[in-house]
C-alpha positions in Angstrom: -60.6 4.4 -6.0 -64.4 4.1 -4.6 -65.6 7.1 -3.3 -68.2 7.2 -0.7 -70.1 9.0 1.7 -68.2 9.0 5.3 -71.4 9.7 7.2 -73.4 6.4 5.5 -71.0 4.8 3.4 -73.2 4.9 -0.1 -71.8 5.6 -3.4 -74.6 6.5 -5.4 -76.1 10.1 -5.6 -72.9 11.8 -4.8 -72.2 15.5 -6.2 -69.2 17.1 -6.2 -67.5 20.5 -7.3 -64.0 21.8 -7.9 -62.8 24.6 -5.8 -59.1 24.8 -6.0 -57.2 22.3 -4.8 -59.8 20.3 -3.4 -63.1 18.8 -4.0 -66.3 19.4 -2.5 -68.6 16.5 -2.3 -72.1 16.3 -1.1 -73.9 12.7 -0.7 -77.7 14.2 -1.5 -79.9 11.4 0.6 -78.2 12.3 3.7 -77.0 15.8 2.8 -73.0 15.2 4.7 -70.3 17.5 3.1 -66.9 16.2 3.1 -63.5 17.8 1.0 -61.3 15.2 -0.6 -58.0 16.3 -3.1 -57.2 16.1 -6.7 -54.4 13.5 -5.8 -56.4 9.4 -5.2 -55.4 8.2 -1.6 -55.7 4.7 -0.8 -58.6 3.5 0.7 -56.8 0.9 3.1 -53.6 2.4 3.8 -54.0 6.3 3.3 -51.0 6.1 0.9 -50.4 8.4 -2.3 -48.2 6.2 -4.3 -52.0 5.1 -6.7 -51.2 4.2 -10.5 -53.9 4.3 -13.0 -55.2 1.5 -15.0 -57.7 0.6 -17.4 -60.5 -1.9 -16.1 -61.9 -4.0 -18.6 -66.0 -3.8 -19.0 -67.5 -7.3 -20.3 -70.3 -7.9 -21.7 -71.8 -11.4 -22.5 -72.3 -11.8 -26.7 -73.4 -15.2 -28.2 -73.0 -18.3 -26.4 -69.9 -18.3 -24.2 -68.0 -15.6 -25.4 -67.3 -12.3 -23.7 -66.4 -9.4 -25.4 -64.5 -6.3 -24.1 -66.9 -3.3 -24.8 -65.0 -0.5 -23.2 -62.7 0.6 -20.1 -62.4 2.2 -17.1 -59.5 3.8 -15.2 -59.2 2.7 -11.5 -56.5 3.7 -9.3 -54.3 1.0 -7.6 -52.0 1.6 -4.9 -48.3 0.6 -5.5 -48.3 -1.4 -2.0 -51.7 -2.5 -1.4 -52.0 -3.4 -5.1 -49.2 -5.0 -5.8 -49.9 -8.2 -7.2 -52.6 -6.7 -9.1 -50.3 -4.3 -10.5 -48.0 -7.1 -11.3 -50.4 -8.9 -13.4 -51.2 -5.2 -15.3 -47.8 -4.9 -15.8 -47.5 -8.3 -17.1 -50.1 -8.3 -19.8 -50.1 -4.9 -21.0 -51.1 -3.3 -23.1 -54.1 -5.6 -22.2 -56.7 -4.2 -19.7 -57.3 -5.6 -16.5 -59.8 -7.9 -16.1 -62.7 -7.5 -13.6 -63.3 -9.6 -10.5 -66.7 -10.5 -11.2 -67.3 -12.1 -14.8 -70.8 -12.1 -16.5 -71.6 -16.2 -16.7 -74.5 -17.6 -18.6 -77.3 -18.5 -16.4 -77.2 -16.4 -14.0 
């Protein structure tokens, strides 16, 4: 689940507090205050049905080899995300892999 400013659409310098049930959230460039809840929603259907999953971070080491230097929970929604999901599912307890891989040369 991304998070970003409604009024802009940016991600970066967002700043958010706690209050209750619900999440303030302030994007400090363009100063718009929005309220989002503790439960993740999907981003492309509005659906609360998310599962979390670890995201494997790669980093390149020597030569061609990639190694696995940490993870990061995402949230995927059990409709939108299904095939994703499937392919967790699948290979756990093995991360997910990212989209984008590091590749030499680039």
């Amino acid at each position: 689940m991304d998070i970003a400013c409604p009024r802009c659409g940016e991600a970066e310098a967002l700043r958010g507090s706690r209050d209750g049930d619900v999440i303030s959230l302030v994007r400090e460039s363009c100063d718009h205050r929005w309220d989002r809840g503790l439960t993740p929603q999907c981003s492309s259907c509005g659906g609360d049905d998310m599962q979390t999953v670890p995201l494997a971070i790669l980093e390149k080491g020597r030569g061609t080899q990639l190694s696995v230097v940490g993870t990061r929970s995402i949230h995927l929604c059990s409709d939108c995300d299904a095939d994703t999901l499937r392919t967790y599912h699948a290979n756990r307890p093995n991360p997910l892999m990212p989209d984008d891989i590091p590749t030499a040369g680039l």
